[in-house]
N, C-alpha and C positions, 0 to 999 in steps of 0.2 A: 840698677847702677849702670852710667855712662859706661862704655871702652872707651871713650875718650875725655873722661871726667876730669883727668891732673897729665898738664903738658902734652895736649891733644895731638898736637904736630908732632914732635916725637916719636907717639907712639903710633900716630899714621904713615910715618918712613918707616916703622918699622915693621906696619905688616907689609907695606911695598917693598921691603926686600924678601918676604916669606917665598919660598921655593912653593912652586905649582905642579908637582908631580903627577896629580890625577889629571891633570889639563892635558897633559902633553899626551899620559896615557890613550884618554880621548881622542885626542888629533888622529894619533898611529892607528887604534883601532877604527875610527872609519877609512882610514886608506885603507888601509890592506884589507878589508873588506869589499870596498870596490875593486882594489886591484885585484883580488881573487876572482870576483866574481865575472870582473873584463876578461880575464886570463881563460877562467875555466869557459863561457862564452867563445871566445875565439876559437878554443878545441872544440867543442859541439857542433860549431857552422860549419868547421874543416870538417871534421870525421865524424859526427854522429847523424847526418842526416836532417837535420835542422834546416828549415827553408828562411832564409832575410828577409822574408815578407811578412815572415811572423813574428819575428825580432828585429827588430832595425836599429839594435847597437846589442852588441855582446852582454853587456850588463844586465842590461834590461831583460833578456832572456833569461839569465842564473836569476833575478832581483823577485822576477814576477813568481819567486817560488815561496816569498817573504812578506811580499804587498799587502799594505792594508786591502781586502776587496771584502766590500759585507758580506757577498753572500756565502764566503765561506766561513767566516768566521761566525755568521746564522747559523752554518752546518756543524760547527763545534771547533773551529779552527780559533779559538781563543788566541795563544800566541803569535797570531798575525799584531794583535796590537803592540805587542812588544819588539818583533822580528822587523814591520815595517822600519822600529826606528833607526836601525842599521842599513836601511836602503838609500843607493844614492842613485837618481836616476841619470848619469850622463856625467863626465867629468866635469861640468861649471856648476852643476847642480852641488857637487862636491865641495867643490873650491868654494863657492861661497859658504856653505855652512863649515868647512875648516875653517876659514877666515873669519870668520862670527866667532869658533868659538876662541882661536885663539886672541883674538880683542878681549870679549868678553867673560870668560871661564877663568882665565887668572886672578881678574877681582876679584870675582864671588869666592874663588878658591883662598884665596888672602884674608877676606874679611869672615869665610864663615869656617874654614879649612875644609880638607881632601875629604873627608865622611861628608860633612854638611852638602857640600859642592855637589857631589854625586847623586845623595839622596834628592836633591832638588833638579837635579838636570832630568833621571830617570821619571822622576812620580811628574814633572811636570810634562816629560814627553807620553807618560801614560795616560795623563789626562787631555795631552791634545790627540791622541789616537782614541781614545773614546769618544772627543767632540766632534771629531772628523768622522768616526762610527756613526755617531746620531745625527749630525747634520749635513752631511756629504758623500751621494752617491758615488762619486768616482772612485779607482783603486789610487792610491797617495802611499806615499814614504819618504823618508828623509829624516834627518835629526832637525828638524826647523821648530816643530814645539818644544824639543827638550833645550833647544837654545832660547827662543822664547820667553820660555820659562824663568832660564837665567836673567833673560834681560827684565824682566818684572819682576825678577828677585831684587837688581841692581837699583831700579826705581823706589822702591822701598826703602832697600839700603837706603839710600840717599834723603830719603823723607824722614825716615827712624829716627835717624842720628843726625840730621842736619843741626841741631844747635851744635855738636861736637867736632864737624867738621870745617874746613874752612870753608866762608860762605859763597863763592863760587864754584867751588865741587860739589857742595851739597846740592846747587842748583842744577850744576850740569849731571850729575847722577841720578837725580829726580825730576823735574817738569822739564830740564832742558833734553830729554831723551825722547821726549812724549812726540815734538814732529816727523823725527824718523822714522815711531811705533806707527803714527796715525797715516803717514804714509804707504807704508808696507802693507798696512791693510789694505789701506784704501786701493791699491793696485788691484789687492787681489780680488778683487769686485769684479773685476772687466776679465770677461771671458776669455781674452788672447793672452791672458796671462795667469799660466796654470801654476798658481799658488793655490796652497789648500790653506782658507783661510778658519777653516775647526778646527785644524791641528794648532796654526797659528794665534788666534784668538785665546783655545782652550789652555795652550801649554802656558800661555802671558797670564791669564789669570790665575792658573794655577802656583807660576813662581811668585806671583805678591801675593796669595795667599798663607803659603809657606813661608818666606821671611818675614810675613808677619808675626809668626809662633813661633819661630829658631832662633834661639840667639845667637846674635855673630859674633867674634873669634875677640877672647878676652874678658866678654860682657860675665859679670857674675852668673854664674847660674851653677845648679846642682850637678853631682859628678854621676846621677845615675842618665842625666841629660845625654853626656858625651858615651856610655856605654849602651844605651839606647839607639844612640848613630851609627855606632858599631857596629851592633847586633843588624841595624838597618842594613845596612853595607854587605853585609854576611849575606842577609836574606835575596838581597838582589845580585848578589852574584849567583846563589843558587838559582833564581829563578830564573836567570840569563842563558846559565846552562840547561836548564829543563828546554828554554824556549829554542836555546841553538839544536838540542839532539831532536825536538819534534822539527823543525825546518830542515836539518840533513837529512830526515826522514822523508819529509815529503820531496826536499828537492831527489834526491837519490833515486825514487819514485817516479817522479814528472817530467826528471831528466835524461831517462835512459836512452830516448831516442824521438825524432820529429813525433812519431803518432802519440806516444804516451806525454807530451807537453799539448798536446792540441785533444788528448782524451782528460785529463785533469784539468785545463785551462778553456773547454768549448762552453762558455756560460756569457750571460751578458753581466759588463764590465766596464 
């Protein structure tokens, strides 16, 4: 069954008035994660002994305790692939994935709601920190696959349901998205320009993967569907916290003063 089966317009103002409460949650929790991480940075260079040759921005000093880097995550450091996605390396690094999601994350949040939205931002940031695992040495972070993500969710949307919607959204949410996608990649080809295109890549296929088998907001579907997303939701916030108390672990660890960052961090990277 259509969402937009009887009085299609209608009912597409009406998920565009839906409130985006997880979006916004989104936005706040990557700042103040970077802004912690700048904050607690600047204490360390001041008073803990920390030399600026080995960090050359505050962030990046508290970040690198979180960083995708294989070889630790080879050594068992599993929740690197989850913790990197909370990394933002440098304040534009930020700003633009705040700005991606606040563009993008209120669709998806509209058309699939605040469980669906979630579960597709994280599983698809989990599958671009995997691609970025297997196909990219460098250390990498950012929410850039779980945004990603969303935007090949958006692509779908748009393809799914294009008889339902009007026929220049549907286009513009489906093929007319694809030159800005094939762009982004394609930048991230050229070596001056430190995009990690496994996370990017992975997280894109992973979100049209996923709206291919989720049904969005309205669409008939069964009620153990929506307890399912639920439980989903439950699950990842547990596991958010498992991956936050192993990372204040280690940072707490590798932060205590210059030797012990540069005794935990002296490996090639």
């Amino acid at each position: 069954m259509s969402i937009f089966q009887s009085n299609n317009l209608s009912r597409f103002r009406e998920l565009l008035d839906e409130p985006t409460p997880g979006t916004k949650v989104l936005m706040v929790l990557n700042v103040l994660f970077w802004m912690a991480a700048f904050a607690t940075g600047l204490y360390l260079l001041d008073y803990k002994g920390f030399d600026k040759t080995t960090a050359p921005t505050p962030d990046i000093l508290v970040f690198t305790t979180g960083l995708k880097i294989n070889l630790l995550i080879i050594k068992g450091a599993w929740w690197r692939l989850v913790s990197s996605m909370w990394v933002h390396l440098g304040f534009m690094h930020l700003a633009f994935n705040v700005y991606g999601l606040f563009i993008i994350a209120p669709l998806i949040e509209k058309f699939y709601d605040t469980r669906r939205m979630f579960f597709i931002y994280m599983v698809s940031g989990l599958i671009g920190s995997l691609a970025s695992f297997y196909f990219v040495d460098a250390p990498s972070g950012g929410a850039s696959g779980a945004l990603y993500g969303l935007v090949g969710a958006m692509m779908v949307f748009g393809y799914k349901y294009r008889k339902d919607l009007p026929p220049e959204l549907g286009k513009k949410l489906s093929t007319g998205m694809a030159p800005w996608i094939l762009f982004n990649i394609a930048i991230g080809f050229f070596d001056a320009v430190p995009f990690d295109n496994g996370a990017h890549i992975g997280g894109f296929l992973g979100g049209m993967a996923l709206a291919l088998v989720i049904p969005a907001r309205l669409e008939a579907r069964a009620k153990f569907s929506d307890r399912f997303f639920s439980l989903c939701a439950v699950v990842i916030v547990v596991v958010n916290l498992v991956v936050f108390g192993m990372w204040a672990f280690e940072a707490k660890t590798c932060l205590a003063d210059g030797a012990a960052f540069l005794s935990c961090y002296s490996i090639p990277m």
